[in-house]
C-alpha positions, 0 to 999 in steps of 0.5 A, a space after each residue: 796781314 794776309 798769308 803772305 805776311 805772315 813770317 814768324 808772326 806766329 807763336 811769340 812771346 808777348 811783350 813781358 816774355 821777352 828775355 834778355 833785352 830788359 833795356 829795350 823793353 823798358 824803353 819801350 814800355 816807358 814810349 807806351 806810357 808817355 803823352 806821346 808816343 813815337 811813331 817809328 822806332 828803329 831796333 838795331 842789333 845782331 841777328 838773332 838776339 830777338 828784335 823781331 820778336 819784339 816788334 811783333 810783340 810790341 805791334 800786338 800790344 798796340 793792336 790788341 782791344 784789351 791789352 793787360 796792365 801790371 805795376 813795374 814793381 822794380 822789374 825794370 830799372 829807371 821805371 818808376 814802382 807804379 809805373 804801368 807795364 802793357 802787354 798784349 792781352 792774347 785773347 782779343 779778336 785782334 790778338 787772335 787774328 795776328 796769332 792766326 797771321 790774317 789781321 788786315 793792319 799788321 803788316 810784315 815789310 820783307 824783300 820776298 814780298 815782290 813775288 807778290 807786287 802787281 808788276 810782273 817785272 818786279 815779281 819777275 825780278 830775284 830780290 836782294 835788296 828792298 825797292 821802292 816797288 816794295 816799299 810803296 806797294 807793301 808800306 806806304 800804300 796800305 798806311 795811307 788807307 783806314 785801319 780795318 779794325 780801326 785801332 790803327 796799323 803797325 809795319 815791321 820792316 825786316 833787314 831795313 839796312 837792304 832798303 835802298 837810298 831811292 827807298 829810303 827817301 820815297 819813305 821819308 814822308 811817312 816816316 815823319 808824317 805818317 797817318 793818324 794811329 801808324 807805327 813803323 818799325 824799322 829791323 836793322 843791324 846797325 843803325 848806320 847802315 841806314 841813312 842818316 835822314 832815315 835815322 833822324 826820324 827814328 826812336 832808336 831802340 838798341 839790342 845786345 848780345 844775349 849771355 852765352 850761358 843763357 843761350 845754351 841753356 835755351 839751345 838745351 832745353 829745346 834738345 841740342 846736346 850740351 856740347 854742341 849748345 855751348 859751341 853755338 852759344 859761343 861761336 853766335 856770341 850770344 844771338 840765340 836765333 842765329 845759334 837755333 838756325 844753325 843747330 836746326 840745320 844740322 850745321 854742328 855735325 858737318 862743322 865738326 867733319 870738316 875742321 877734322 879733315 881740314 887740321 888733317 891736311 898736309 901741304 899736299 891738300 886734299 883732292 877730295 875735300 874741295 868737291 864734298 865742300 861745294 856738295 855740302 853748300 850746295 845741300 845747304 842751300 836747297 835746303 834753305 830754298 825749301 825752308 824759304 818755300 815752305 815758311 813763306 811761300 817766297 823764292 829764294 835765288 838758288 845763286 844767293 842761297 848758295 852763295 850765304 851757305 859758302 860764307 857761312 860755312 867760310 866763317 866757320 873755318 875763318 873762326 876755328 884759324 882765328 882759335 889756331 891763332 890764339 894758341 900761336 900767340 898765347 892770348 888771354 882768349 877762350 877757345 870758340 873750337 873748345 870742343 874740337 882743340 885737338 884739332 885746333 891744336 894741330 893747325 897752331 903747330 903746323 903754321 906760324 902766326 903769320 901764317 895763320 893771319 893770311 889764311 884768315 885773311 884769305 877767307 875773307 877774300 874769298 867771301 868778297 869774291 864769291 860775292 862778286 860771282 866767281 865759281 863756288 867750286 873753284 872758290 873751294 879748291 882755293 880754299 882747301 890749298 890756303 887751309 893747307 899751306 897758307 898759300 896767299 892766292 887770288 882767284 
């Protein structure tokens, strides 16, 4: 796992630390202790709720020279008493080469890694989705040579959903015949998305949503003030990852700005709003083309930075219509925008509940359109007319 490779594999919890997923775990620990154990699993879940740290772990465990060994003891639920539970030792050469992100049979799969393919028209190419020049360069090439440390090979394959179907079907063989000693390990939201060959000739190992309470109190411990730890908390309906992102980039402040200003419009609008909005993703976005930069050493397209900093800003309001709605209409449902219901308030008075579905609706369309690549600032002046009359528009 060259420097290329090495995103996020550093400072992980090993495969017992992991809190929250005592399902996924378990299953894995019973795969680790069968007569035979799957070469390709899929963990499908939300982002942000620890797949990926848990296939790092588990791709440490299957590495490490000495990997340490303790009874279940009632852990964990369906494993017997004495069942064996493993983990990575830490100590190990290969435990230190990962943790070092430079051993040569742990290998990251990412879109970013076309920077680094030997074709200048792939490295050339801004990357959305994962390609067979990826697929074949970073995976299925390196599976088929010897193990470097000969105690096998492991590949997580992030955002698996962005393969493509030409992909997908280059790996099928690999998947269901891959070399001695090789796991594969597949990073997806949703199995579904994934094709259905692909799935047959994966273990799917699933992640839930971690409880809101424990994510604020990790959001706490790591120096997010209580309020805003229970907002992410309930806003991420548990993905930690997701909720850490979005405090770390100051996205608190700026969401608690905007829904003031925006439960402040009158039918009129605001001149003055669509602009700061598009400056905002625009600072958004750089800010994640740097973070990219500097953590992977990757290009991230300006365009679909921008173009995630506006959908993500987009769902934010979408979320504090649908907290407006609940008030309209007097469900039984607690508030996301608890921290801001003065505002929430306003915006259930000042729209009916069908109103208010419109807007939310038309949110939603803005995001598909921005996905089709019309102007993020026109997108934005739209959307501070709909947020102020609910006007049904199409751009």
């Amino acid at each position: 796992m060259g420097g290329m490779e090495a995103k996020d594999a550093r400072t992980m919890p090993e495969l017992l630390e992991i809190v929250g997923q005592d399902a996924a775990v378990a299953r894995l620990q019973q795969a680790m202790g069968g007569e035979r154990m799957a070469h390709a699993f899929l963990f499908a879940g939300p982002a942000g709720v620890g797949r990926r740290t848990t296939a790092i772990a588990l791709g440490r465990t299957l590495l490490c020279e000495r990997p340490a060994e303790a009874p279940n003891n009632g852990r964990f639920e369906g494993l017997s008493k004495d069942a064996a539970l493993r983990q990575a030792c830490g100590a190990c050469r290969s435990c230190k080469l990962v943790a070092a992100g430079s051993h040569p049979d742990f290998h990251l799969v990412y879109k970013e890694l076309a920077r680094f393919h030997d074709d200048s028209d792939v490295r050339n190419r801004v990357m959305q989705g994962l390609g067979i020049p990826v697929i074949r360069s970073f995976l299925i090439a390196p599976a088929a040579r010897s193990a470097g440390l000969g105690r096998g090979k492991v590949f997580v394959v992030l955002e698996a959903e962005l393969m493509s179907a030409p992909a997908q079907n280059a790996l099928l063989k690999t998947l269901e015949e891959p070399p001695p000693d090789v796991t594969i390990l597949l990073i997806a939201r949703r199995a579904e998305e994934l094709l259905p060959t692909t799935l047959s000739r994966c273990a799917l190992i699933r992640f839930a949503l971690l409880p809101r309470d424990f994510v604020a109190e990790r959001l706490i411990a790591s120096g997010v003030g209580r309020q805003e730890a229970r907002f992410w908390a309930d806003y991420t309906e548990g993905a930690i990852g997701t909720a850490l992102r979005l405090a770390e980039q100051g996205m608190y402040s700026v969401k608690t700005d905007i829904l003031g200003r925006i439960a402040a419009l009158d039918a009129g609008g605001d001149a003055e709003l669509g602009g700061y909005l598009a400056k905002t993703t625009d600072t958004l976005a750089d800010a994640a083309v740097k973070e990219v930069k500097q953590q992977d050493d990757a290009e991230l397209s300006r365009n679909l930075a921008i173009r995630q900093a506006v959908g993500t800003m987009l769902e934010l309001l979408a979320s504090a219509f649908r907290d407006a709605l609940t008030l309209a209409t007097r469900a039984n449902r607690p508030l996301t925008h608890a921290d801001q219901q003065d505002a929430i308030e306003r915006l259930a008075g000042r729209f009916d509940p069908t109103g208010l579905a419109e807007i939310i609706d038309q949110l939603g369309e803005y995001e598909r359109l921005l996905w089709r690549n019309a102007n993020a600032k026109i997108i934005w002046d739209n959307v501070v007319i709909t947020c102020a009359s609910a006007a049904p528009l199409r751009v």
